[in-house]
N, C-alpha and C positions, 0 to 999 in steps of 0.2 A: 504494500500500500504506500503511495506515495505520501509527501506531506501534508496534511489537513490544512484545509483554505481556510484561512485565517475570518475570523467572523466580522462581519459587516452593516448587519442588523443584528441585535439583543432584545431580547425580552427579558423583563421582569417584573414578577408580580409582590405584589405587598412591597410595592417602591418607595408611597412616601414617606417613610421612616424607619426605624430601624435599620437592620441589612440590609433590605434591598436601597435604602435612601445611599448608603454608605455604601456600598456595588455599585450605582448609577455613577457617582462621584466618578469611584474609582474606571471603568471603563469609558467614561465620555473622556478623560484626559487622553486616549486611545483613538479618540475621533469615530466611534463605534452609532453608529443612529440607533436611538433606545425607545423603544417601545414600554413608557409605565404604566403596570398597571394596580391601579389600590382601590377602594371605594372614597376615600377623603379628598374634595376637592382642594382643598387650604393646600395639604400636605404637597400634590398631586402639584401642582401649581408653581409651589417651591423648588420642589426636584426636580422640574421640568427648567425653573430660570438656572440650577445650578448647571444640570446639562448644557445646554446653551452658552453659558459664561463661558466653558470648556471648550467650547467650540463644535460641541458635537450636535447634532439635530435630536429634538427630543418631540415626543410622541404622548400626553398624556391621557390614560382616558378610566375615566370612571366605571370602573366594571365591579361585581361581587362574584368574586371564583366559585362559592357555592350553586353559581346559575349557569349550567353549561349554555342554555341559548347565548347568555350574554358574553362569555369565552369564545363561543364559537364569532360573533361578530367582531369581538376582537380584533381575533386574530384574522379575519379575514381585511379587517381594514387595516390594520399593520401591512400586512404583504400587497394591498392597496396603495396606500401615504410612504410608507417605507422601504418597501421591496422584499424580496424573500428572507423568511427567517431562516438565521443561521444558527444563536443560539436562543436557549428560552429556560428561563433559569426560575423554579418553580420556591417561594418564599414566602407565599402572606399565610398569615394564620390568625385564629384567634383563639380562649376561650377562658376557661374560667377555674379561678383560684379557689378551692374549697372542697374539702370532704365530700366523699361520692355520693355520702343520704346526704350533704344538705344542696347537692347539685341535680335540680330540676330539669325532668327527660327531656324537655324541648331545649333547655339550654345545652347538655350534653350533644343533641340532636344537630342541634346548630352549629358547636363548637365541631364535629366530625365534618359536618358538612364543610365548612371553613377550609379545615385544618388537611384532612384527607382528602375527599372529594374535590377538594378546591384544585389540588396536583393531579389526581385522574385527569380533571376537567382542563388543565393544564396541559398537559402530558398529552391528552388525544388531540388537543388542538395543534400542538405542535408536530404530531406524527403524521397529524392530514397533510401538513403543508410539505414537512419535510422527506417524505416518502417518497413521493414522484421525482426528486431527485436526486433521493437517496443519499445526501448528507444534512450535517447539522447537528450539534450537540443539547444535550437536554442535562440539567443541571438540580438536584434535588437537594434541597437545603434542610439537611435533616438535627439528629442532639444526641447527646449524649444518650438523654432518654426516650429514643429510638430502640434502644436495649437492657437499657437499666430505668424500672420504674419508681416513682415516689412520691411519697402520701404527697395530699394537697392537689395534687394534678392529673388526677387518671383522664380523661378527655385527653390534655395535648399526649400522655406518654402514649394513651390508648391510639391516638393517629399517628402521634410519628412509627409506633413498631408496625401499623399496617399500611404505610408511605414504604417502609423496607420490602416486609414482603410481596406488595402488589410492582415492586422496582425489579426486586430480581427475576421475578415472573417475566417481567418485562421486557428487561436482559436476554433470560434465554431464547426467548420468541423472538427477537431479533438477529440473536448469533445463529438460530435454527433457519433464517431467512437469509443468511450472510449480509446484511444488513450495512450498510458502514455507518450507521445514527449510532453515535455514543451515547450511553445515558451510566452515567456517576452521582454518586452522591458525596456531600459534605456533612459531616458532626460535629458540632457545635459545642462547645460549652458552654457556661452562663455568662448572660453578656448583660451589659449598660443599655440597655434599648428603655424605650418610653412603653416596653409591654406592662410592666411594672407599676404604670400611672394608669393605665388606660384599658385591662382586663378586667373582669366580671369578677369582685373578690367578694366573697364574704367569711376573710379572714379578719377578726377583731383587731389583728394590728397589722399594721401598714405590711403590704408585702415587697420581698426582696429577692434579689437573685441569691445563690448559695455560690459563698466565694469556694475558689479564687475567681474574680471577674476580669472581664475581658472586655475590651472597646470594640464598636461595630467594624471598626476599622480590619481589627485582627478576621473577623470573621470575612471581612470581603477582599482583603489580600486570598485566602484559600479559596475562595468561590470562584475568582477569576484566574486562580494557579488552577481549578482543577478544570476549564474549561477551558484553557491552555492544553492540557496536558489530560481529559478523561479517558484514556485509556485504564487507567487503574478504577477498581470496583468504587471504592468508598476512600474519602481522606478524613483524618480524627483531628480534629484542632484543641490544642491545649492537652497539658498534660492528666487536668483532671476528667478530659473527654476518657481518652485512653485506659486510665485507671479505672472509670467506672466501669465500661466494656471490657475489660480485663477482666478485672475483678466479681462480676455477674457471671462471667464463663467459670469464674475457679471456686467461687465461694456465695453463691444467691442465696442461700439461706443466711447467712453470717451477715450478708450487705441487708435483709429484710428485719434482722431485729436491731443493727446498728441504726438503719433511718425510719425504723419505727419508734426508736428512741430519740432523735438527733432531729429527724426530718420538716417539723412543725417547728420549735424553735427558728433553726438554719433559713428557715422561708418569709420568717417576719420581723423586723423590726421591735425596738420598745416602745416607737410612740403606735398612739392608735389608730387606728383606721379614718379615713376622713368619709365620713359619711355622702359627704357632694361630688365624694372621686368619679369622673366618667367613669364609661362600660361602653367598650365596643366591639360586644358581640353583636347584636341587632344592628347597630347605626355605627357609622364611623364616627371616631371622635375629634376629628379636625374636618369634618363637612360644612355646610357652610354657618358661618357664626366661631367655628371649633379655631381654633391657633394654630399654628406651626408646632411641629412636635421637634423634627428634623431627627438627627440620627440616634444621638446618645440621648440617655435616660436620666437618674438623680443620682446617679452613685460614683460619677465622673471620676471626684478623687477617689475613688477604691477601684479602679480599669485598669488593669494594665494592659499596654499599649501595644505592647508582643508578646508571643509567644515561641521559646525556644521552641517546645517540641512539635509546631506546625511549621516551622523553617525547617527542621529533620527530619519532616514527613515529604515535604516538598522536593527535598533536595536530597532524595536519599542515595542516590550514587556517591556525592559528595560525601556523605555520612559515612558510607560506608569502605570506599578510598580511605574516609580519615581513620576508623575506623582500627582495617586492615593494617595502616603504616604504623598505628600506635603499637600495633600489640605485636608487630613483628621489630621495631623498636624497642619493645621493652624483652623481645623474645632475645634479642642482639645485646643487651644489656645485662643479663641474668648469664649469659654463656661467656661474655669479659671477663665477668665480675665472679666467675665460676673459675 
């Protein structure tokens, strides 16, 4: 196979803030024409001028991933105004902070629909367009707890673990086609985003990411490394990504009475919950009237701004060059000194 045509249209959904705001950033510097899509006009609006300052052509439009009619128009007016998609990088989610009885069916219901359905609905829009010419990459933004679940959240863990297995599914059927559409996913660890002001909580005190935390930045440096480079199944960002999915394979019972103990704590805050906090499950919470959220969340000074072990995931030839010289180095050291 020769070398993969470099992408020239992007898509991205759940762009205006968090990751995907912080991915748009990062590939308009690229000169990449971006197709946003979020349900919040405010946000949608912002991301759209920062594109733009970039120099790159931006595309915003008001969709809810949960409605495939409206994916489907989409995407058909992207490859309309923009041209054909090359990548489509699946991101927006929603849902809701809280113990599983005190989380009502229709909000669960919603939150899958969002969270999971929103990437089907994603994923087949991008496979109509990108089929007939048989290239293009597809890009799934998945978390840690994709694989490692934990109290307070079964909705988002409940969709990210069936965002994997409906991927690999997806996988095969493509390599069974010889296909050349790449489809990879990214893991996430807890990050600084505005989901944290802006989810369905009813936890009594204010909720938080579980450090170590990480800026949207770290997260959309790997997003755009793996669609560079998706031939590899899945990339883990951060080291406490890695750890979790380690450690679920070696030890799931021993991880279920550690954050059954830990888990509720590690998720909230000491002050209390603010009663007026938006909820953008049902409505987006920057539509109109709503504010710029933009990319980062409250917890700024506790991000860190890199991550070693998504640079040695990235770069693992390098890693393992160094690697190899250290220890036949230190193999050349012991036989001196012998």
């Amino acid at each position: 196979m020769g070398r993969r045509r470099a992408a020239e249209v992007a898509v991205i959904t759940g762009a205006s803030a968090g990751v995907g705001r912080a991915t748009a950033r990062l590939l308009a510097r690229r000169g990449i024409a971006i197709a946003l899509l979020a349900r919040g006009r405010t946000g949608l609006d912002a991301v759209a001028e920062e594109v733009r300052a970039a120099g790159s052509r931006a595309l915003p439009v008001e969709v809810d991933m949960a409605e495939h009619d409206q994916v489907v128009a989409a995407g058909q007016r992207i490859e309309d105004e923009l041209g054909p998609i090359d990548l489509w990088i699946n991101n927006a989610f929603s849902s809701v902070l809280a113990p599983f009885r005190d989380t009502r069916p229709a909000e669960f219901e919603r939150a899958m629909q969002v969270t999971y359905l929103g990437y089907v609905h994603g994923t087949r829009v991008a496979l109509h367009h990108m089929t007939p010419r048989d290239r293009g990459v597809i890009v799934q933004v998945g978390s840690a707890l994709a694989y490692r679940g934990i109290p307070l959240q079964a909705a988002y863990c409940g969709a990210k673990h069936a965002i994997v297995g409906f991927t690999e599914s997806l996988r095969c059927e493509l390599m069974h086609e010889r296909s050349t559409i790449a489809v990879t996913m990214v893991h996430l660890p807890a990050l600084n985003t505005p989901q944290f002001d802006w989810l369905l909580s009813r936890l009594p005190r204010r909720a938080r990411p579980v450090p170590p935390i990480y800026a949207p930045a770290v997260a959309a440096r790997a997003i755009v490394a793996a669609a560079d480079r998706p031939g590899r199944r899945e990339y883990w960002v951060g080291a406490s990504t890695a750890l979790a999915i380690l450690g679920n394979r070696l030890a799931p019972g021993l991880l279920d009475r550690y954050l059954a103990r830990t888990g509720y704590d590690a998720q909230q805050t000491d002050r209390p919950a603010d009663p007026d906090r938006p909820a953008n499950l049902w409505l987006p919470a920057d539509g109109p009237g709503g504010r710029d959220r933009g990319a980062g969340g409250s917890f700024t000074d506790r991000a860190h701004r890199h991550s070693a072990q998504a640079w040695l995931s990235r770069h693992r030839l390098v890693t393992a060059t160094g690697l190899t010289a250290a220890a036949v180095g230190a193999l050349a050291w012991r036989r001196a000194a012998g």
